[in-house]
N, C-alpha and C positions, 0 to 999 in steps of 0.2 A: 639602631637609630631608625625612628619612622621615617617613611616618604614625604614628601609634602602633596598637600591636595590637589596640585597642580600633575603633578607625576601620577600622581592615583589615577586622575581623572585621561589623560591619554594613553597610562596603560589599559583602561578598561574599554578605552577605544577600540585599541589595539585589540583585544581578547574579544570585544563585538564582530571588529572587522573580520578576521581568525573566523568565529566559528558561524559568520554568514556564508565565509568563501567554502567551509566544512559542508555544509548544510546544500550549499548550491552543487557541487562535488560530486554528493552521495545521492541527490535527488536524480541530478542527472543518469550515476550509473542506474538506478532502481528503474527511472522512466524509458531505458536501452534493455534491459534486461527481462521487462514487461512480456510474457508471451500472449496476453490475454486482452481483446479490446471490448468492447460495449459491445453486445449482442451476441457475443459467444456463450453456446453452452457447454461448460464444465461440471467436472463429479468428481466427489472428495468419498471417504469412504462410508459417508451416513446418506447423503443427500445431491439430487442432480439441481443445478440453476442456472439460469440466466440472465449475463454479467449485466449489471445495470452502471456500476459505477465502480472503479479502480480507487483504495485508496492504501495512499504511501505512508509510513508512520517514519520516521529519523531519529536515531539517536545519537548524536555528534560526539557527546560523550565517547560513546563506546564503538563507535563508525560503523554503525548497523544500521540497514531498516527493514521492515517490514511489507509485503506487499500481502492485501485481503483485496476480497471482492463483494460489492452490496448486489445483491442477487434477488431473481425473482424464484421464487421454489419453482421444483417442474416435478408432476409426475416422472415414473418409469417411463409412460409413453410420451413424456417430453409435453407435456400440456399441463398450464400454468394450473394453480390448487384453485377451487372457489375462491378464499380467502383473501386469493391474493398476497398470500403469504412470501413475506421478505427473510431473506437469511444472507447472512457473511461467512463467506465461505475462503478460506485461508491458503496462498500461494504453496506454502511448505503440504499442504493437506492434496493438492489434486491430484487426483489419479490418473485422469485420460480427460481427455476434451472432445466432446460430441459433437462433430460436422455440421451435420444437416440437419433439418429438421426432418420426420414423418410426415 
């Protein structure tokens, strides 16, 4: 026997409510688990940059997320490209993290 639309309609409530409380949950651990803030420079095993912006991706579904980073490229010797070249450079990928500057 079907539901009536009335029950549909507060179960999907429900199943909204569910997976905002999911999504707030996972954001939270990913934004505690974060080692990297704006102005850090990081090296993955292609390329070295400097973090310009952290971004979280969630998948509630499968209660994962993902942490990348929008970057400014740096030479070896740590100084930005002409170009101005931007690159994302990905949490699972970094090798070591570069202190200081030269």
């Amino acid at each position: 026997m079907k539901i009536s639309d009335e029950t549909r309609v507060k179960l999907d409530k429900l199943q909204q409510d569910y997976n905002d409380k999911c999504f707030q949950l996972i954001e939270e651990e990913a934004v505690v688990n974060n080692p990297y803030e704006k102005g850090d420079i990081i090296e993955d095993h292609y390329q070295v940059g400097k973090v310009l912006s952290c971004i979280i991706k969630i998948n509630v579904n499968r209660r994962i997320y993902e942490i990348s980073y929008k970057c400014e490229r740096l030479t070896k010797k740590l100084k930005p490209y002409r170009g101005g070249e931007l690159t994302t450079v990905y949490l699972c990928n970094v090798e070591r993290a570069l202190t200081s500057e030269p």
